[in-house]
C-alpha positions as CSV (number, residue, x, y, z in Angstrom):
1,X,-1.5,-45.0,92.3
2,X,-4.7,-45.7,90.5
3,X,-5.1,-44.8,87.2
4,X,-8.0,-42.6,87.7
5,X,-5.9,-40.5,90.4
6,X,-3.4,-40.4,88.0
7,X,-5.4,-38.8,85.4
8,X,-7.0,-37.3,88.1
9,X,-3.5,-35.3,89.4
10,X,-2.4,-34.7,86.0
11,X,-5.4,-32.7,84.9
12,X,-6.2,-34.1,81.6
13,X,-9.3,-34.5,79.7
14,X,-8.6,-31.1,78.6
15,X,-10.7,-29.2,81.4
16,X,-9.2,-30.8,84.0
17,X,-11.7,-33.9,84.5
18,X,-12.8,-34.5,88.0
19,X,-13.1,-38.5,88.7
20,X,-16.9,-38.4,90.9
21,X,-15.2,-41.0,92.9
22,X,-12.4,-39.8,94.5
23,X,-11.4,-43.6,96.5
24,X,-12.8,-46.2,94.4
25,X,-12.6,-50.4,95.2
26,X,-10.5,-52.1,93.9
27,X,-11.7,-53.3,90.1
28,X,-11.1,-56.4,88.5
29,X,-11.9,-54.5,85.2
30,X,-9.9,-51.9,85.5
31,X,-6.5,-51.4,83.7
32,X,-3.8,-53.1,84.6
33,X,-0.7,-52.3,86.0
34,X,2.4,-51.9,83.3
35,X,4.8,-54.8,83.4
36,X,9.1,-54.0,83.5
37,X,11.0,-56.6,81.8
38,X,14.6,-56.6,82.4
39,X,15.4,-55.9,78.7
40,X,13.8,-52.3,78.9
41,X,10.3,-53.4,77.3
42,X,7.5,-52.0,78.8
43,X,4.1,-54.1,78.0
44,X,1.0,-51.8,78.8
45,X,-2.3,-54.0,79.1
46,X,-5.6,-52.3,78.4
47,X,-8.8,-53.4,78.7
48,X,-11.3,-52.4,76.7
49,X,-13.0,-49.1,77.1
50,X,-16.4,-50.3,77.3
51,X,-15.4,-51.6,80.6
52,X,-13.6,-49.1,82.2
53,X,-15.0,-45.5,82.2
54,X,-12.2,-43.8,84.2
55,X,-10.1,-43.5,80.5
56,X,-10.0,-40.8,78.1
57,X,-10.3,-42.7,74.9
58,X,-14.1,-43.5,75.2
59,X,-13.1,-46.6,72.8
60,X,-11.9,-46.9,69.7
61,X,-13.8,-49.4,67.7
62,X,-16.8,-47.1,67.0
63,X,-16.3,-44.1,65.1
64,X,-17.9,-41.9,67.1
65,X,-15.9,-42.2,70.1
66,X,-13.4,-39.1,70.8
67,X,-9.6,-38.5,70.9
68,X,-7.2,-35.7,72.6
69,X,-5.2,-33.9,71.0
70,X,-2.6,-31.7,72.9
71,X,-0.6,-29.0,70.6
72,X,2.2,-27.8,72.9
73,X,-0.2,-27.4,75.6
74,X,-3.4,-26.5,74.4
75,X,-5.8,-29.5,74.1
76,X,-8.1,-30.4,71.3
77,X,-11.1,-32.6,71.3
78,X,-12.7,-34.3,68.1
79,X,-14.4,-37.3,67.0
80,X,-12.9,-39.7,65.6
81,X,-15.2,-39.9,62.7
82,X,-14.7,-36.0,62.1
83,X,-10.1,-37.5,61.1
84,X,-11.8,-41.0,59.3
85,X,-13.2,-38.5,56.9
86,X,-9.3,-37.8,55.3
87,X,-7.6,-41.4,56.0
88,X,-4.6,-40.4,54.0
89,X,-3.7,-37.3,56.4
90,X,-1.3,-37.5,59.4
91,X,-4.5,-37.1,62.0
92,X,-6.9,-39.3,60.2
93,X,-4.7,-42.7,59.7
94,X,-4.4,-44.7,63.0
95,X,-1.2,-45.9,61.6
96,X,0.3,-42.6,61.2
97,X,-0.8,-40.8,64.5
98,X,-0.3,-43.8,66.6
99,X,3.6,-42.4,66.8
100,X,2.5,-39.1,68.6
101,X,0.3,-41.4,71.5
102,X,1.0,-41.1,75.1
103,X,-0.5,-43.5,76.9
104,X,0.1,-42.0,80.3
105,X,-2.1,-39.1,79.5
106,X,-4.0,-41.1,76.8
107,X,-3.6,-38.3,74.0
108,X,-1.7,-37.2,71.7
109,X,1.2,-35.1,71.4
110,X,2.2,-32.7,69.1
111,X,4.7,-30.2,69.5
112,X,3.5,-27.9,67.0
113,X,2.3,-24.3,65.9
114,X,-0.7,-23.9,68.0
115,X,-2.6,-21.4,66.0
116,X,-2.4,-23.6,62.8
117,X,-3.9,-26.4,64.2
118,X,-7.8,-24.4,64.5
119,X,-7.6,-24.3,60.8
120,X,-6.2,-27.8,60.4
121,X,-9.3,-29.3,62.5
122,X,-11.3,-27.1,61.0
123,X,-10.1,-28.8,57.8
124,X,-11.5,-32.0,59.5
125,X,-14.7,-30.6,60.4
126,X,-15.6,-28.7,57.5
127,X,-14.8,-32.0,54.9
128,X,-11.7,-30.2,53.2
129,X,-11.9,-26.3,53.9
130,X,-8.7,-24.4,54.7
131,X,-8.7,-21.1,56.1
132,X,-5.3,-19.4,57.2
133,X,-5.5,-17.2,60.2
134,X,-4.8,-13.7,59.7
135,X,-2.0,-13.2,61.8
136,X,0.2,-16.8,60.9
137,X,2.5,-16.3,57.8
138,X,2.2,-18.1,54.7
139,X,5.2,-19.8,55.2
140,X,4.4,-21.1,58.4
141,X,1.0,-22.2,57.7
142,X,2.0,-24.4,54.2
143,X,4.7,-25.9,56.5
144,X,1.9,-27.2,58.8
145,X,-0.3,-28.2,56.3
146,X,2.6,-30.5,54.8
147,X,3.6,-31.7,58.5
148,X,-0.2,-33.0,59.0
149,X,0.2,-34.6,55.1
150,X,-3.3,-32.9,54.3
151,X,-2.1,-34.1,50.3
152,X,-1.2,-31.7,47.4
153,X,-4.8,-30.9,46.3
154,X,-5.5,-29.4,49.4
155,X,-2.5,-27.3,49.2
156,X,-3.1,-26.2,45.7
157,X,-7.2,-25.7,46.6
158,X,-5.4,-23.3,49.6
159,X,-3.1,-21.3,47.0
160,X,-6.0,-20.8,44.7
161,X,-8.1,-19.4,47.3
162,X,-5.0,-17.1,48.4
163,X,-5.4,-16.1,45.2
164,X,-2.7,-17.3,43.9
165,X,-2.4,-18.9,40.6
166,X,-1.9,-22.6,40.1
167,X,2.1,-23.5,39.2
168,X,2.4,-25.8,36.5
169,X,4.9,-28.9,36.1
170,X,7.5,-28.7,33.6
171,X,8.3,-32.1,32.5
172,X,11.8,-33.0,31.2
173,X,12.7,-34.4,28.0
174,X,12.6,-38.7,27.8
175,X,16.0,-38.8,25.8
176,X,19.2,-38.9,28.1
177,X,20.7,-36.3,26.1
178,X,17.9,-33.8,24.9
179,X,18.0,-34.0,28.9
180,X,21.0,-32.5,29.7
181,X,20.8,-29.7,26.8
182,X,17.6,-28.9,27.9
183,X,18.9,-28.9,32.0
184,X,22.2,-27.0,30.7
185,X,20.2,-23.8,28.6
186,X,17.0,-23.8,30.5
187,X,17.9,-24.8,33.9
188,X,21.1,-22.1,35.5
189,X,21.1,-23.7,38.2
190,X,21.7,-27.3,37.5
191,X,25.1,-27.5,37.1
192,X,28.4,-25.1,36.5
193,X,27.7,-25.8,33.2
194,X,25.0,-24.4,32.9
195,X,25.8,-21.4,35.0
196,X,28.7,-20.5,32.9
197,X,26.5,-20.6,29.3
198,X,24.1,-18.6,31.3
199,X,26.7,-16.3,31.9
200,X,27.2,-16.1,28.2
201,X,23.8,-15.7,27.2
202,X,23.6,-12.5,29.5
203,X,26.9,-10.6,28.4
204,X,25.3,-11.2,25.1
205,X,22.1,-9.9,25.6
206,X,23.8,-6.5,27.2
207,X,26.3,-6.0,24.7
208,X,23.5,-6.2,21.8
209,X,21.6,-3.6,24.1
210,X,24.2,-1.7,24.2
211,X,25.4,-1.7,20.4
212,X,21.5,-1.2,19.6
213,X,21.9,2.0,21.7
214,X,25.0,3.3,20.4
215,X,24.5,2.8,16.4
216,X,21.9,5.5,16.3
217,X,24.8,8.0,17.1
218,X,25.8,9.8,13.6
219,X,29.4,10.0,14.7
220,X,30.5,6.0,15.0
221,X,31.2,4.4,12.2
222,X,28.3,1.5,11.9
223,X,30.8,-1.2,10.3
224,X,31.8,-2.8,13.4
225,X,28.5,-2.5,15.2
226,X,27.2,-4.8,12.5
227,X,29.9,-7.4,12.9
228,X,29.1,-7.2,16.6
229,X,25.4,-7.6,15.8
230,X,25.8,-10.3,13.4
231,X,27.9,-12.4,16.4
232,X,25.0,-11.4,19.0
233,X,22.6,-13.0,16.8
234,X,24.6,-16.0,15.6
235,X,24.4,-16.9,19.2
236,X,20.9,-15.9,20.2
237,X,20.0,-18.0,16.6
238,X,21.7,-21.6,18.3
239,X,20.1,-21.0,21.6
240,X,17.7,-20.7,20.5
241,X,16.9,-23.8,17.9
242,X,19.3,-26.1,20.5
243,X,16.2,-25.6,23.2
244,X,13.9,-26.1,20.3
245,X,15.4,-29.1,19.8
246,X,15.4,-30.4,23.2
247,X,12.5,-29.0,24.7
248,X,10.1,-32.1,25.7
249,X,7.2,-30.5,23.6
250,X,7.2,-28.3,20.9
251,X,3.5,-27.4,21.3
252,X,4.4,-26.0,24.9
253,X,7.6,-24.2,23.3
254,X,5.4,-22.0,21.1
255,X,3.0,-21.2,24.1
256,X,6.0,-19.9,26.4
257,X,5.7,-16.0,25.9
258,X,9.7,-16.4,26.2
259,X,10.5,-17.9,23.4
260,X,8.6,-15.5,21.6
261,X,10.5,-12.9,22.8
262,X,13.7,-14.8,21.6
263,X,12.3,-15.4,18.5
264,X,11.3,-11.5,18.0
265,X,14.7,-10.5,18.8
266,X,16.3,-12.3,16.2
267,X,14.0,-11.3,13.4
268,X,14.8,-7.6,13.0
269,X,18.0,-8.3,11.7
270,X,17.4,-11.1,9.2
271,X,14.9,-8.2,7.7
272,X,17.2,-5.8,7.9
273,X,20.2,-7.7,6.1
274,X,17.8,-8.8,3.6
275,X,16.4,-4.8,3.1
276,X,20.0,-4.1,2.4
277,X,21.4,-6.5,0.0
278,X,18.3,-5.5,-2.1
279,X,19.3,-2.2,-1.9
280,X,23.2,-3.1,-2.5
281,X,21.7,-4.6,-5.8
282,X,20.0,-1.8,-6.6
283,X,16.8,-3.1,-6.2
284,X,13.6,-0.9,-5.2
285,X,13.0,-1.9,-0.8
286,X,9.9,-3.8,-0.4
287,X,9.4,-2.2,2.8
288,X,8.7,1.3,3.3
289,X,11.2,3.5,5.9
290,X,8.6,3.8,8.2
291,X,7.9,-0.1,8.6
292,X,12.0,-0.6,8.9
293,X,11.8,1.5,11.5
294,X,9.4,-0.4,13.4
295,X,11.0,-3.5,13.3
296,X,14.6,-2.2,14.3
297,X,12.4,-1.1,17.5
298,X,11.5,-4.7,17.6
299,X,15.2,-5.2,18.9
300,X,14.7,-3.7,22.3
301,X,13.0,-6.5,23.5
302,X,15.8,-8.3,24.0
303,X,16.4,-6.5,27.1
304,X,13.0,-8.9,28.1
305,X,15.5,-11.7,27.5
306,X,17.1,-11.1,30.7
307,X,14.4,-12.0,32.3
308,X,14.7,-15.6,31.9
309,X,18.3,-15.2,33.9
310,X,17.0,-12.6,36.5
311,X,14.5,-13.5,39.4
312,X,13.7,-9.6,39.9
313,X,12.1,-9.7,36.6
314,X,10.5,-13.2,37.1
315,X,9.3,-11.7,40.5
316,X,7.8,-8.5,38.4
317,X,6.1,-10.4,36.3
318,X,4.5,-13.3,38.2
319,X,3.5,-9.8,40.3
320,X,1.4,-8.8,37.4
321,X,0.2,-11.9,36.2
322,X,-1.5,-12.3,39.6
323,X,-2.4,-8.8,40.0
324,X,-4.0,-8.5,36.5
325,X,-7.9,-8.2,38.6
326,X,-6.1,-5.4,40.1
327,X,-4.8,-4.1,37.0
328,X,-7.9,-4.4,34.8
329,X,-9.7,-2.3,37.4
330,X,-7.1,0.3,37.7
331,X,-7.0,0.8,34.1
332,X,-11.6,1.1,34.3
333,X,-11.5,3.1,36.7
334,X,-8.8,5.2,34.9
335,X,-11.2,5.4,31.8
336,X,-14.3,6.2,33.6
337,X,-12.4,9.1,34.7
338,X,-10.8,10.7,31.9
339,X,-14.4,10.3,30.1
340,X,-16.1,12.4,32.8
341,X,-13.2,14.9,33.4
342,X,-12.6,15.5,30.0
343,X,-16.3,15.8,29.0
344,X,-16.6,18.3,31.9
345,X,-13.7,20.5,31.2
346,X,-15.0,20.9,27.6
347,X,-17.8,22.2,28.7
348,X,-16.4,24.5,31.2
349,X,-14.2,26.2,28.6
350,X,-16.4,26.1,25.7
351,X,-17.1,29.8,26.3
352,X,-13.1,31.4,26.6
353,X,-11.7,32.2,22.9
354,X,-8.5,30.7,23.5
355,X,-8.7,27.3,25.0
356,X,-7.1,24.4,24.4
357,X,-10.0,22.4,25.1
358,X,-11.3,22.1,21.4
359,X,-13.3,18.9,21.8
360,X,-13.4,16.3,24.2
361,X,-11.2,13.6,22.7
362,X,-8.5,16.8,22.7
363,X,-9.2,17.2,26.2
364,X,-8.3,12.6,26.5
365,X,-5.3,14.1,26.9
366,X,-5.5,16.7,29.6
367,X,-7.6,14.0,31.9
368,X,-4.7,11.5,31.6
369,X,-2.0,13.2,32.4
370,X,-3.8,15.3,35.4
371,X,-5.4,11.7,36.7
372,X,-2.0,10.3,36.4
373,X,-0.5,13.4,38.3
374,X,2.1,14.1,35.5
375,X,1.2,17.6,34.8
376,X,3.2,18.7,31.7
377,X,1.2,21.8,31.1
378,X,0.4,21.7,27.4
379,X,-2.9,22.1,28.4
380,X,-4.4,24.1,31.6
381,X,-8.0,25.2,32.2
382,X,-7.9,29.0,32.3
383,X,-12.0,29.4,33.4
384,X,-12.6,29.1,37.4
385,X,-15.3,26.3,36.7
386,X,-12.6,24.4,34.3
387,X,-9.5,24.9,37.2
388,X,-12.3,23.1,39.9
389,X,-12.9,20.0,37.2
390,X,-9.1,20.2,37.0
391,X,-8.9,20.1,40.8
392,X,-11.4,17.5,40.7
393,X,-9.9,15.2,38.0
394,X,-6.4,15.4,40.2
395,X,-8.4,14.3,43.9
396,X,-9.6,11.7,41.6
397,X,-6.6,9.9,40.2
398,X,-5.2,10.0,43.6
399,X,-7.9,8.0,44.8
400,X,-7.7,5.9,41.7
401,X,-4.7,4.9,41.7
402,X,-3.8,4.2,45.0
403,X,-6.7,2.1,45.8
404,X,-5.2,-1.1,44.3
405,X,-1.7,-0.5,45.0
406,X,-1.7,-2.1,48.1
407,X,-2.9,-4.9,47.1
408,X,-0.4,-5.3,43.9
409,X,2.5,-4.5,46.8
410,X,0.8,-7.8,48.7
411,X,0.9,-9.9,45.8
412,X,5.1,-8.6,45.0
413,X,5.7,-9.4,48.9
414,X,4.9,-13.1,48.7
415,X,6.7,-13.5,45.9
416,X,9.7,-12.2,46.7
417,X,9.8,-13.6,50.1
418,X,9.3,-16.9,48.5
419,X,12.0,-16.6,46.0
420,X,14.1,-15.5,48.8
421,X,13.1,-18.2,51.2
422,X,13.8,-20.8,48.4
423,X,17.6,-19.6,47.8
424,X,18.2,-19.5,51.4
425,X,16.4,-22.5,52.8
426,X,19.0,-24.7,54.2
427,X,18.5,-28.3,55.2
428,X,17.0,-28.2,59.1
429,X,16.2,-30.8,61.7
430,X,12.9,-30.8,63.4
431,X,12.3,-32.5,66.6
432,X,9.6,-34.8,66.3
433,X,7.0,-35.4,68.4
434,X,6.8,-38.9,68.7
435,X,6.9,-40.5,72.0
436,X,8.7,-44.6,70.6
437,X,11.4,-45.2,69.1
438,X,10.8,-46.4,65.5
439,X,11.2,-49.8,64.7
440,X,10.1,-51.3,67.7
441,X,6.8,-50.6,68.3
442,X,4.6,-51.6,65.0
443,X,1.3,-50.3,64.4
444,X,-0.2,-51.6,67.1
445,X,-0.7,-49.5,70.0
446,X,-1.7,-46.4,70.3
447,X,-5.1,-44.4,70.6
448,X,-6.7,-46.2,67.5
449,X,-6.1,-50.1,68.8
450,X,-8.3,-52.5,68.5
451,X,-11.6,-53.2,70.8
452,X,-11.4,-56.0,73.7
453,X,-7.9,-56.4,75.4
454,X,-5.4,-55.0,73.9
455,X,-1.1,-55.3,74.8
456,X,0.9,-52.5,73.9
457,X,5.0,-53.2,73.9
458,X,7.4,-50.6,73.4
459,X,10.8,-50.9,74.0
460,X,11.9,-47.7,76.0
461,X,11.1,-44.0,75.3
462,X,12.5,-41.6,73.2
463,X,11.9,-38.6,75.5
464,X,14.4,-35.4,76.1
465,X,14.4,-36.0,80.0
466,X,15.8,-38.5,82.1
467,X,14.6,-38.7,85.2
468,X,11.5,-41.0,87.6
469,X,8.5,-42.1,86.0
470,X,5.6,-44.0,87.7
471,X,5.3,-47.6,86.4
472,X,1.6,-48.2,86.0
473,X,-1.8,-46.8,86.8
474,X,-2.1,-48.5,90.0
475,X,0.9,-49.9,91.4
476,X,1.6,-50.0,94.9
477,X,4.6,-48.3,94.9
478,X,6.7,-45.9,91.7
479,X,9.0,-48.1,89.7
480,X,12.3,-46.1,88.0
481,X,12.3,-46.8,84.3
482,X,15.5,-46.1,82.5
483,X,15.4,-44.5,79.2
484,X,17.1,-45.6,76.2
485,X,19.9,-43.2,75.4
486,X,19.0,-42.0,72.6
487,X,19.3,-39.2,69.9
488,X,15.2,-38.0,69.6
489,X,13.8,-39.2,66.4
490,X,14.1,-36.1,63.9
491,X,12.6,-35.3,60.5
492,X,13.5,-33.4,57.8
C-alpha cells in the first residue's frame, strides 16, 4: 500500500487529511518501503521531506516546520520552534520526545491526561505561562507538569500563582553525627529512633499540661507537682540545647517561631524557682504578683509544642499563614464595622436615661460581640432606632464574616489533601508511552532527525498487542512482524 493511502485510511493529520491524488505514479522520491531482517530489526528509510510532500512532518531541519502530537486520541498541532523555546522539557528536546514517535502515523504519542496538555502547550506558546484548568485537580495537574519535565521553576512560578507560598529547603547538618541528632529530634519519621523520642517528647508535653492545669486547685498538695515540673523541664531543657547544637545554622534556629515557643516554655519556671528561693531567704520579690502571674501563663504555650509532632496543627497553621490576605481583610472589615455600628448606636440612645451606651468606645463592645454573633446581653439597645442599628450591625457581621471563609476552607483543603496524599502515596507503575524498546534504538530516529536521508533501526516494538502489522508504506503485499515479548517499558 502507498504511504499516502496509508495515511490516507488512517485519518491522520489531525483533520483527517485528504491526499488530492487519490492514485498517484509510482515515485522514485518517495519513501521507501521498510526492510525485515531476520533478527527482528526493522530499518525504516526516509527521505527527506523537502522531497516528498505526502508526510506529516513537513521537515525537520527548519524550525518552523510542524509536529503532531496525539494525547490519547486527541491531536495537537505546533511548531516546532513554539517546543525549541524550553529545550530542557520532555516536548522541546528531540532527544527526549524521540521515544514517544510513531512512525507509521508520523506523530507522537502520549498516553496522557488530555485536558492538561492545553495548558502544557500553552506553556509553549506563551514562553513559560501556566494556567490550570478549572476543573483538573491540583494533584493531577503537578503530576503532568513533572511528566513533561517543564523544570522546578516552573513548578514553583505555578504554586506562587496558586497562591501558595514558596516551601523552603531545610538543609542537614555537614557533620556525620550532628546528622543523625538532628534527623533523630527533628525528623519523627526517620527512623524508630526517632519515633520513639518523639513519643517521649509528647507524653511530656501533656503531662506538663496537665500538672499546669491541676496545681491551681487549692486542695492538692503542690510538692509533687513541682517535682513533676522540674522533670518536664529537665527534659524540654536537653531537647532543646541537643537541636541547638546540631541544627546546621544557628541563625535559622532563632528565626523558627518553634523554637521560640520551646524556649518560652522553659523560662517560666527558671523565674519562678528563682522568685522563690529569694523569698525562702527572706528577701523582698523583684517582681511584683501581677508580673508572676503573667509569666506562669507563659507556660500554656507548651501545648503549641505539640504542634511540631502533630500534622493537624501543622495543617492549621500553614492554613493561616496562607490565608493571612484573607485574614487581614476579615479583621478591616471587622473594624470598619464596629466603628460605624457603635458610633450609630450611641447616637440612637443618647436620648433614653438609662442606657448602656455611654460613649462610643463603651459601645466597642456591643458592636463586637453582635458583629461576631455572640450576643451575651450585657448590653442591648432599648430605643426602636438603636434595636434597627442592632439589627443592622448583626446582617452585617454575617456578611462579614462569611465572605472569606470560603476561601480560608480552600486554602485548609489543599493542604490536608496534600498531607494526606503524601502519607498514603505508595510506589506505582505507569505505563509509558513509548513506542522502542530502550537501549536499542539511540537518538537517532524519530520526528526531530536529521535533513537528507535518514535510516531509522529499531529492533522490535514494545506495544500491548500482538497481532498483523503492514510492513512498509508501499509494499506490494502486508508482511507479519513479530513483536518482541516484552514487559512495556514502565516509569516510576
Amino acid at each position: 500500500m502507498k504511504g499516502t493511502e496509508l495515511e490516507q485510511e488512517n485519518g491522520v493529520l489531525g483533520g483527517d487529511y485528504l491526499n488530492p491524488n487519490p492514485n498517484p505514479d509510482p515515485d522514485p522520491t518517495e519513501d521507501a518501503p521498510p526492510s525485515q531482517n531476520n533478527n527482528n530489526e526493522i530499518s525504516v528509510k526516509r527521505q527527506s521531506p523537502r522531497k516528498s510532500g505526502a508526510s506529516l512532518w513537513r521537515g525537520s531541519p527548519g524550525l518552523s516546520e510542524r509536529a503532531v502530537i496525539n494525547v490519547s486520541g486527541l491531536r495537537f498541532e505546533t511548531q516546532l520552534r513554539t517546543l525549541a523555546q524550553f529545550p530542557d522539557t520532555l516536548l522541546g528536546d528531540p532527544a527526549k520526545r524521540v521515544r514517544y514517535y510513531d512512525p507509521l502515523r508520523d506523530e507522537y504519542f502520549l498516553d496522557r491526561n488530555r485536558p492538561c496538555f492545553d495548558s502544557i502547550l500553552y506553556f509553549y506558546q506563551s514562553g513559560g505561562r501556566l494556567r490550570r484548568p478549572a476543573h483538573v485537580p491540583l494533584d493531577v495537574f503537578m503530576d503532568e507538569l513533572r511528566f513533561y519535565q517543564l523544570g522546578s521553576d516552573a513548578m514553583a512560578r505555578f504554586r506562587e500563582d496558586e497562591g501558595f507560598p514558596r516551601e523552603e529547603e531545610r538543609p542537614l547538618p555537614q557533620n556525620e553525627f550532628q546528622k543523625q541528632l538532628w534527623l533523630l529530634f527533628e525528623y519523627p519519621d526517620s527512623s524508630s529512633a526517632a519515633r520513639v523520642v518523639a513519643i517521649i517528647s509528647v507524653m511530656v508535653i501533656l503531662i506538663s499540661i496537665v500538672i499546669f492545669c491541676l496545681e491551681t486547685l487549692p486542695d492538692i498538695f503542690h510538692d509533687p507537682f513541682f517535682v513533676v515540673e522540674t522533670i518536664c523541664i529537665c527534659w524540654f531543657s536537653f531537647e532543646l540545647l541537643v537541636r541547638f547544637g546540631a541544627c546546621p545554622s544557628k541563625t535559622a534556629f532563632f528565626r523558627d517561631i518553634m523554637n521560640m515557643i520551646d524556649f518560652m516554655a522553659i523560662i517560666p519556671y527558671f523565674v519562678t524557682l528563682g522568685t522563690e528561693l529569694a523569698r525562702a531567704k527572706g528577701g523582698t520579690p523583684a517582681m511584683s504578683l501581677a508580673i508572676i502571674r503573667v509569666i506562669r501563663l507563659v507556660r500554656v504555650f507548651r501545648i503549641f509544642k505539640l504542634s511540631r509532632h502533630s500534622k493537624g496543627l501543622q495543617i492549621l497553621g500553614q492554613t493561616l499563614k496562607a490565608s493571612m490576605r484573607e485574614l487581614g481583610l476579615l479583621i478591616f472589615f471587622l473594624f470598619i464595622g464596629v466603628i460605624l455600628f457603635s458610633s450609630a448606636v450611641y447616637f440612637a440612645e443618647a436620648d433614653h436615661s438609662d442606657t448602656a451606651f455611654t460613649s462610643i468606645p463603651e459601645a466597642f463592645w456591643w458592636a463586637v460581640v453582635t458583629m461576631t454573633t455572640v450576643g451575651y446581653g450585657d448590653m442591648s439597645p432599648t430605643t426602636v432606632g438603636g434595636k434597627v442599628v442592632g439589627s443592622l450591625c448583626a446582617i452585617a457581621g454575617v456578611l462579614t464574616i462569611s465572605l472569606p471563609v470560603p476561601v480560608i476552607v480552600s486554602n485548609f483543603s489543599y493542604f490536608y489533601h496534600r498531607e494526606t496524599e503524601c502519607e498514603d502515596q505508595q510506589e506505582y507503575h505507569h505505563v509509558s508511552t513509548s513506542l522502542w524498546e530502550e537501549g536499542e534504538g539511540g537518538e537517532g530516529g524519530g520526528g526531530g532527525g536529521e535533513g537528507g536521508e535518514a535510516t531509522e533501526k529499531r529492533k522490535g516494538f514494545s506495544i500491548p498487542f500482538h497481532g498483523e502489522l503492514l510492513d512498509g508504506f508501499s509494499a506490494g503485499e502486508p508482511q507479519r512482524i513479530d513483536f518482541l515479548r516484552q514487559p512495556l517499558v514502565t516509569q516510576v
